[in-house]
C-alpha positions in Angstrom: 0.0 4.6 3.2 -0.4 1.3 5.0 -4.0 0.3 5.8 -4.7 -1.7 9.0 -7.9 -2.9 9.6 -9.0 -3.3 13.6 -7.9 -6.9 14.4 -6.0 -8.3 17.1 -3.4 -9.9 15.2 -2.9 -6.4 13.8 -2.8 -5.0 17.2 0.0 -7.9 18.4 2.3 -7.7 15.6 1.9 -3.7 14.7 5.6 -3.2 16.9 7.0 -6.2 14.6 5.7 -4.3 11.4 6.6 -0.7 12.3 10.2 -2.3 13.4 10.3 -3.7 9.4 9.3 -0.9 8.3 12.0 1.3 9.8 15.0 -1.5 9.8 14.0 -1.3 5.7 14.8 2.5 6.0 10.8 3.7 5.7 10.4 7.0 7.9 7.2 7.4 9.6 4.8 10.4 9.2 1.6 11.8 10.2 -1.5 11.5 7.6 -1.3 15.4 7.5 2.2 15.2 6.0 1.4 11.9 3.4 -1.8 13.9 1.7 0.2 17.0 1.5 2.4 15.2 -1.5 1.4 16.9 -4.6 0.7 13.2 -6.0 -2.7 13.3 -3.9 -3.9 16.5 -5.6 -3.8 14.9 -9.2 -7.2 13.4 -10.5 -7.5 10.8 -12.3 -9.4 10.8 -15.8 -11.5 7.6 -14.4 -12.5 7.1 -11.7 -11.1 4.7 -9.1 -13.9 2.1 -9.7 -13.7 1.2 -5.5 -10.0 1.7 -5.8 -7.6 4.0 -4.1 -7.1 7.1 -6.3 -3.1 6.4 -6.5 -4.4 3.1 -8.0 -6.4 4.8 -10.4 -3.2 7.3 -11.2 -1.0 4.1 -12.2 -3.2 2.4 -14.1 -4.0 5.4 -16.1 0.1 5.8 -16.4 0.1 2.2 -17.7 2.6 0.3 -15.6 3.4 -2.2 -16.8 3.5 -4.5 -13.6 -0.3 -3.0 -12.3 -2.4 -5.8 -11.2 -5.8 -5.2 -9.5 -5.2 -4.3 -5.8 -7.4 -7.3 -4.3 -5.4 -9.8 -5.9 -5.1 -13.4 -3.5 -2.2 -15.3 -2.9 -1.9 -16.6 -6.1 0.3 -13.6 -6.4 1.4 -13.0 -2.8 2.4 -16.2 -1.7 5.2 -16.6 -3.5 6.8 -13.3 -2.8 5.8 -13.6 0.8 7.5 -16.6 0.6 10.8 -16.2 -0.5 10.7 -13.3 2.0 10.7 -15.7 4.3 7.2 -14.6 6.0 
């Protein structure tokens, strides 16, 4: 699931992301298809606290790598960066 909020930039570089996307070997598909995974019928035992429900799945899995989804550039930026974006 990608969320895009309703932004120009979002509007002017969505080709340039969905291109990524596809040169990175991700398929598109419709909503309908994406909730109709059997992940999205699992409940988590908490709740999501304001979190997505998969969210809420991984951290009650315990990954080891989950951080909280809002998390700034202290954490981006250097990924982002040697990505070259």
């Amino acid at each position: 699931m990608l969320l895009l909020h309703t932004r120009r930039i979002n509007a002017e570089f969505l080709p340039d992301i969905i291109a990524m996307f596809r040169a990175r070997g991700w398929t598109i598909i419709s909503p309908a298809e994406a909730y109709a995974d059997p992940l999205y019928a699992r409940q988590p035992a908490t709740l999501p606290a304001g979190e997505s429900i998969l969210w809420a799945l991984a951290r009650e899995a315990k990954f080891s790598t989950l951080r909280y989804p809002a998390e700034d550039d202290l954490y981006e930026k250097p990924i982002l960066d040697a990505l070259g974006f």
